[in-house]
Structures are given as C-alpha cells and as structure tokens.
C-alpha positions as CSV (number, residue, x, y, z in Angstrom):
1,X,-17.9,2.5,77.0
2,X,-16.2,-0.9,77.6
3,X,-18.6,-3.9,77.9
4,X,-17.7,-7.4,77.8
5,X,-17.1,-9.3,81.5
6,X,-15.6,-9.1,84.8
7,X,-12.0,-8.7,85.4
8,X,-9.2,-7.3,83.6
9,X,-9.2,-6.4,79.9
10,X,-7.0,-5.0,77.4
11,X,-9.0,-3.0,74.7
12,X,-8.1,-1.1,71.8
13,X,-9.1,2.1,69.4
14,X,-8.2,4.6,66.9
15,X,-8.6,7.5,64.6
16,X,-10.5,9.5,67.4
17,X,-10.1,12.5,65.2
18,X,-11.3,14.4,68.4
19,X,-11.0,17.9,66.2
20,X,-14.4,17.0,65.5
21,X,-16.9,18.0,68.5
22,X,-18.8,14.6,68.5
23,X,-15.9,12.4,68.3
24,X,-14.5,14.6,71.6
25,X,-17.9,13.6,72.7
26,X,-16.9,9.8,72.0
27,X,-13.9,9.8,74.3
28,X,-15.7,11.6,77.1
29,X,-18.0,8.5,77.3
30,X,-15.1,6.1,77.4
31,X,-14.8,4.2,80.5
32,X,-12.9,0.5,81.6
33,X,-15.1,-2.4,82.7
34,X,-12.8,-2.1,85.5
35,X,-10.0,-0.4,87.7
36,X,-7.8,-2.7,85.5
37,X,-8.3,-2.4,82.3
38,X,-5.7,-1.4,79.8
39,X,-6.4,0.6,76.7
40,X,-4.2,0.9,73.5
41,X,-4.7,3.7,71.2
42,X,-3.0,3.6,67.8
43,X,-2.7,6.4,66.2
44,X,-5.0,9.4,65.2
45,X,-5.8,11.3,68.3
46,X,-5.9,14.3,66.6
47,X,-3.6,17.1,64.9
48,X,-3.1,19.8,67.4
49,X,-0.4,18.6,70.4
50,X,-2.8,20.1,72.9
51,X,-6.1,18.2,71.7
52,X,-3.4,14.7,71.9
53,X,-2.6,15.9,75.4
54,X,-6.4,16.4,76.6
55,X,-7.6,12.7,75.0
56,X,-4.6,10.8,76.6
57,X,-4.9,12.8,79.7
58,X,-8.5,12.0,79.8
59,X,-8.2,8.5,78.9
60,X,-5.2,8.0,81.2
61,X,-6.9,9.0,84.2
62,X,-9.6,6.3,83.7
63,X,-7.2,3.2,82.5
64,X,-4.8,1.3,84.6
65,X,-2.9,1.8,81.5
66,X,-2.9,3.7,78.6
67,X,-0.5,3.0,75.3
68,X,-0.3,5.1,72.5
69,X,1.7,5.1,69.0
70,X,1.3,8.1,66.5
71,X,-0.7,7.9,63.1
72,X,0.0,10.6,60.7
73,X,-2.3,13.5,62.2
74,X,-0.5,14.2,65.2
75,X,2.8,14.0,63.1
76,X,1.6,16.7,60.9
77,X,2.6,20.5,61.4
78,X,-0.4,21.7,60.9
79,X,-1.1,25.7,60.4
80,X,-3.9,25.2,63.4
81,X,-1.3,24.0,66.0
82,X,0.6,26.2,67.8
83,X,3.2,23.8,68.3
84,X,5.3,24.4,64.9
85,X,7.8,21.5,65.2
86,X,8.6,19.2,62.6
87,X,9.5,15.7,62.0
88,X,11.6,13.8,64.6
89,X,11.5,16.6,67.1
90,X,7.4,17.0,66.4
91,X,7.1,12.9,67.3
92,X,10.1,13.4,70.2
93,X,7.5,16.2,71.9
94,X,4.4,14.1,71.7
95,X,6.7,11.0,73.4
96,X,7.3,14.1,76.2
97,X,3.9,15.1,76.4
98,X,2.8,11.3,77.1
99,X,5.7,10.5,79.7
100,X,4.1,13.5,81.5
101,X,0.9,11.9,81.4
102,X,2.3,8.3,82.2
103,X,1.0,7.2,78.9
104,X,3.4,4.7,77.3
105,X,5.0,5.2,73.6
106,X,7.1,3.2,71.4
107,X,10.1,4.5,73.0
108,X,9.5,3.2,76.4
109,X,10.0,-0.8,77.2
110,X,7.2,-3.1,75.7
111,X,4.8,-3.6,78.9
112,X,3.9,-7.1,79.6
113,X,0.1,-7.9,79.8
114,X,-0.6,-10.1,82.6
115,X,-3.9,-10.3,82.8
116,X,-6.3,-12.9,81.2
117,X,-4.7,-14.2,77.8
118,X,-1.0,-13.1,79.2
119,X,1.6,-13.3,79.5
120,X,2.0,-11.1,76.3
121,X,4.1,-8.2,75.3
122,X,2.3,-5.5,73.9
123,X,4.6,-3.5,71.3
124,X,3.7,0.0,70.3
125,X,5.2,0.2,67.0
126,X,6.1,3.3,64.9
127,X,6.7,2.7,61.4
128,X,5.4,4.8,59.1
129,X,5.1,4.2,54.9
130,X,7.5,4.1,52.7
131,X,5.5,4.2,49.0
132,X,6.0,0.4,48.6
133,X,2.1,-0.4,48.6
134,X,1.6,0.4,44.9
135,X,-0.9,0.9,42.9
136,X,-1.8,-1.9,40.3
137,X,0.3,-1.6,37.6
138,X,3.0,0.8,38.9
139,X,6.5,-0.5,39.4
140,X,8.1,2.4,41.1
141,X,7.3,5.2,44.0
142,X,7.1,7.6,41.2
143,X,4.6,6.3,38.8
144,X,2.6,5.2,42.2
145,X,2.3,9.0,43.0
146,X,1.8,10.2,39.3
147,X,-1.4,7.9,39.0
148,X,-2.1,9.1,42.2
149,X,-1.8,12.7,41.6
150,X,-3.8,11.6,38.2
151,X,-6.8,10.7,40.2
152,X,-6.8,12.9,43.0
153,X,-6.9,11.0,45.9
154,X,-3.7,12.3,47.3
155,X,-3.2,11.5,51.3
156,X,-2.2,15.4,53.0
157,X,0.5,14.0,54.2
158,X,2.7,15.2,50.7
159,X,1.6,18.8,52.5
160,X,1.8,18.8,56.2
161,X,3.8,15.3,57.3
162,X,7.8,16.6,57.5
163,X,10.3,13.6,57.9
164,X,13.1,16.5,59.2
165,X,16.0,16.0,59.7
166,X,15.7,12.8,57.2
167,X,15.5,13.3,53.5
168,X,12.5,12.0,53.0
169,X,9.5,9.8,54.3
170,X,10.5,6.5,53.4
171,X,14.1,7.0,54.8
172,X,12.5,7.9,58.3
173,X,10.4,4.3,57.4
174,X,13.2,2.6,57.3
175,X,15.4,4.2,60.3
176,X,12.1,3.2,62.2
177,X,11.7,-0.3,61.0
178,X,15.5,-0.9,61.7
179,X,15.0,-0.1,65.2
180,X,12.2,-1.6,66.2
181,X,13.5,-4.9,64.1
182,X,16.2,-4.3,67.0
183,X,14.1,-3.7,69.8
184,X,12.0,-6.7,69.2
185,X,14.6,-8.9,68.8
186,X,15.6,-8.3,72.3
187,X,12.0,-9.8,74.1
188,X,12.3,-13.0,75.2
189,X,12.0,-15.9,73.2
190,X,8.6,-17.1,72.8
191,X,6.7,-14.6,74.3
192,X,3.5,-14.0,72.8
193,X,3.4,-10.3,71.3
194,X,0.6,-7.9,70.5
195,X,2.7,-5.1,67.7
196,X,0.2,-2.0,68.0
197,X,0.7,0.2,64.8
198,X,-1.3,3.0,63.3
199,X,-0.2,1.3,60.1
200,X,-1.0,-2.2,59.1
201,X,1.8,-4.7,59.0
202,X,0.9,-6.6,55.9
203,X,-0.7,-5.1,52.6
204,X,-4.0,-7.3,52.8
205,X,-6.3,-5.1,55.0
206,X,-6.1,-2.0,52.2
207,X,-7.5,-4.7,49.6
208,X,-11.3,-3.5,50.9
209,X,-9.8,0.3,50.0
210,X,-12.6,2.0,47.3
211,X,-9.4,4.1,46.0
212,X,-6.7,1.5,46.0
213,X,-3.9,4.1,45.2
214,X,-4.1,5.4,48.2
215,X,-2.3,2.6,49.9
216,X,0.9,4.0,49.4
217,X,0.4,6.1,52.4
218,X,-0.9,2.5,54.3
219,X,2.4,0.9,55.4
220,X,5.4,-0.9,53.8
221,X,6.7,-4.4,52.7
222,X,9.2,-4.3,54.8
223,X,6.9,-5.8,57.5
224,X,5.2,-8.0,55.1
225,X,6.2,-10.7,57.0
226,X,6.2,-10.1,60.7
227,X,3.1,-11.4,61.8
228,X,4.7,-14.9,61.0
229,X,8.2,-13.8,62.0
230,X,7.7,-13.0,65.3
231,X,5.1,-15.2,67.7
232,X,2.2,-12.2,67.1
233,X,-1.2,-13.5,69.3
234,X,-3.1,-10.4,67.8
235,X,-1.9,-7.6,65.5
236,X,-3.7,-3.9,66.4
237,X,-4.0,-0.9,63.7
238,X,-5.8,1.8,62.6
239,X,-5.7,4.2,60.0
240,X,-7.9,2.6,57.3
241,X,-11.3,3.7,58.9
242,X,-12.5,0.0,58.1
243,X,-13.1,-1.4,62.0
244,X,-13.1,-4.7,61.2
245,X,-11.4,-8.3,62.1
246,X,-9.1,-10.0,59.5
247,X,-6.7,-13.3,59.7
248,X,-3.3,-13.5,57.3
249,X,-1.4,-16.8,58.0
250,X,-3.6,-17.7,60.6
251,X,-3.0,-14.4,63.1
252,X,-6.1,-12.4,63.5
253,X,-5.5,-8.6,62.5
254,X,-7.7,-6.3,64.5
255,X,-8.8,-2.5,62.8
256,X,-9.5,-0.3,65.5
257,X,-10.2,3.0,63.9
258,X,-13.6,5.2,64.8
259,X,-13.1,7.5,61.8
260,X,-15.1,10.3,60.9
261,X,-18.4,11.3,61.8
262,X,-19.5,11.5,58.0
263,X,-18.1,7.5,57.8
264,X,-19.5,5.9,61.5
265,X,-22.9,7.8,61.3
266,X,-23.5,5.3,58.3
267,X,-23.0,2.3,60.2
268,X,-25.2,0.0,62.0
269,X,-23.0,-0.5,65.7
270,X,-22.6,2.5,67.9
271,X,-19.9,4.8,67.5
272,X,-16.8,4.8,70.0
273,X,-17.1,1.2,71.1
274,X,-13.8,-0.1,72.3
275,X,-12.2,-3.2,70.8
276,X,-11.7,-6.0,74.0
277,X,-8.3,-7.8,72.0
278,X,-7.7,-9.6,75.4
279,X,-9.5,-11.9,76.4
280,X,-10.1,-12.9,73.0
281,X,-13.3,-13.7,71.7
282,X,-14.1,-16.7,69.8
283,X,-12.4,-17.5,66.7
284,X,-14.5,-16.8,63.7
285,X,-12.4,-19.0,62.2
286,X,-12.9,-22.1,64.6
C-alpha cells in the first residue's frame, strides 16, 4: 500500500521474489495513493517469465505507470520455467512481455517525471556485474571467485545466469554499460535524472554485506562514478535485500528490495511498503 499525501507520486520496490506465496500476497495489497502515481520496480520479480508477467500485469493495471529493469532472477533459465531461453534473447522476451503490458524497460526512451520534484528523467538501467567488486585482498576476478568458492557463498548465478551469445558475464557488463553511457548522453543537458538499476552504481551500499565476497555479483566500477557524472537527484536499486537510505558524494541512494520472507519477517516495519522517491522526504542529512 502507498501512504504518504495527496497528489502524484513516484514510488519504488524490489526483490518481490513473488515464487514465494506471501510475497505474491505482498503485491496483491499494492495500491497508488492515487490514479497518478508511478511505480518503479527494479529488478527481482521473480524467476519464471509467467510469474514476471502476472506482477507487472497486476501492478500495471493499478499505476499510471509502471517501470521495470531486470535483476538476475528473471535472467536466469531456470529448470522451473517453461520458457528455456538464454541470455540476450531470455532479457529480449521479458522487454516483449512488458511492451505487451505497457510496462516500460531500459530499451524504451527514459520517461520524464513531471509530477511534484520534476521535471526528472527516470532511467531504467541494465547493467549487470562484471567481478570487479572484489573481495579484500584479491587482485583479480579469479582469486575473487576461488575465495569465494573457498567459503561457500557462491551467488547461483555461476549455475543458471547465461550471458549467450557473449562470452561471458562481464563482456555482456560492459556491452551494457557502453550503451547506456550512449543513451544517457543523449538527455538533455541538466536534466535531473533518477538511474533505476537492480544493481547499485557505486560499491559503498555492499559495505553493510555479512559475506563481503559476495559483492562480486553486486555491480561494477565501471559506474563508480556516475552518480557525480551525471546530475542524479536520487539513485534506485535493489538486490542487496538491505532496504535502506544511503548518500555517496552528496546523492542520496535509495535500496528498495522486499527480500525474502525468512529476512522481512525479522524486521520491525511492515513488509511490502513502497518507497515514495518523489516527492522527497526530508533530508536526513539537512
């Protein structure tokens, strides 16, 4: 449920994991303040194409808006889907599947908020990881996944994320970052921007993480310096399953993610509860 005023907002969330019956449960109780509200979702619907479908068509049909970027679940081939594809044509369905729904993706053009706080652009990014979050100590992508390996906390991406046709994972990373670089370069100068990525921008958010290895699967340093590159009002992500607000440089980084019910049943705020980024609140900072 969105709570927070009168009048347009843009709100946020992530990780839904909706495979689990009471986060489904979750995004059956979502609802706008109002007819027109926006709502970004980034990343972690789900890992079955037809549970994606069934959240955004939900959520569309409630939102004046929805926006959606992929996380690594829906991009996994995973032996529960029916849907096989891999890679590129795996993510070029999902974009399908949301155009049929009127959901935006990162291949449609950035959509302008206009509401309170705009004008801004709100960017759905897809990015991915490339391995260069490493652990303490490790120099290379290879001894960052041996002390991985070493500890066991491996992310299941090594299993059931396919970069096909690319190489590998990082080499999709870095087709992706070169485009959207492109894209972004192309909005006009000095509009404020909201990037909305299942994967943080800059490294600091996965300093919290109790099994700091497995940042490696967490984003990449070629985006280290975005938030200050490009005029970002608010930077949107997921992925960590740390809800939370952070500032880097002075921009405020927002975590979205709901997580697991094993992780949000230990907390003290209720479960589901969208993230208003616009109108901002106060600045804990000010």
């Amino acid at each position: 449920m969105a709570t927070g005023g009168d009048g347009p907002q843009l709100w946020a969330i992530s990780d839904l994991h909706i495979g689990y019956a009471e986060n489904r449960d979750l995004v059956e109780g979502m609802r706008p303040g109002s007819d027109e509200d926006w709502l970004l979702v980034a990343g972690d619907v789900a890992e079955t194409v037809e549970d994606v479908r069934w959240a955004l068509k939900t959520l569309a049909g409630r939102f004046a808006r929805v926006i959606w970027t992929p996380g690594n679940h829906e991009l996994w081939t995973h032996p529960s889907d029916a849907v096989t594809l891999r890679g590129v044509a795996r993510y070029d369905h999902l974009v399908e599947q949301c155009r049929d729904l009127g959901v935006l993706t990162p291949e449609d053009p950035y959509p302008v908020w206009e509401g309170p706080g705009g004008p801004v652009a709100v960017a759905p990014l897809f990015l991915l990881y490339d391995y260069s979050f490493l652990p303490p100590g490790c120099t290379t992508k290879e001894e960052g996944l041996e002390y991985a390996y070493g500890t066991g906390v491996v992310c299941t991406d090594e299993r059931l994320l396919h970069p096909d046709p690319y190489p590998t994972r990082e080499d999709w990373c870095r087709a992706r970052v070169a485009e959207t670089e492109r894209r972004l370069a192309e909005l006009p100068e000095g509009l404020p921007l909201i990037p909305v990525t299942h994967w943080p921008l800059h490294r600091h958010p996965t300093e919290v993480l109790r099994y700091p290895e497995f940042a490696m699967w967490c984003g990449t340093v070629l985006t280290d310096d975005w938030h200050r590159a490009y005029p970002v009002r608010t930077m949107v992500y997921g992925h960590l399953h740390i809800p939370r607000t952070t500032w880097q440089d002075g921009v405020r980084f927002e975590e979205v993610s709901v997580g697991y019910p094993r992780e949000w049943r230990e907390r003290p705020v209720p479960p589901g509860r969208l993230r208003r980024i616009l109108p901002e609140m106060a600045d804990p900072q000010g």
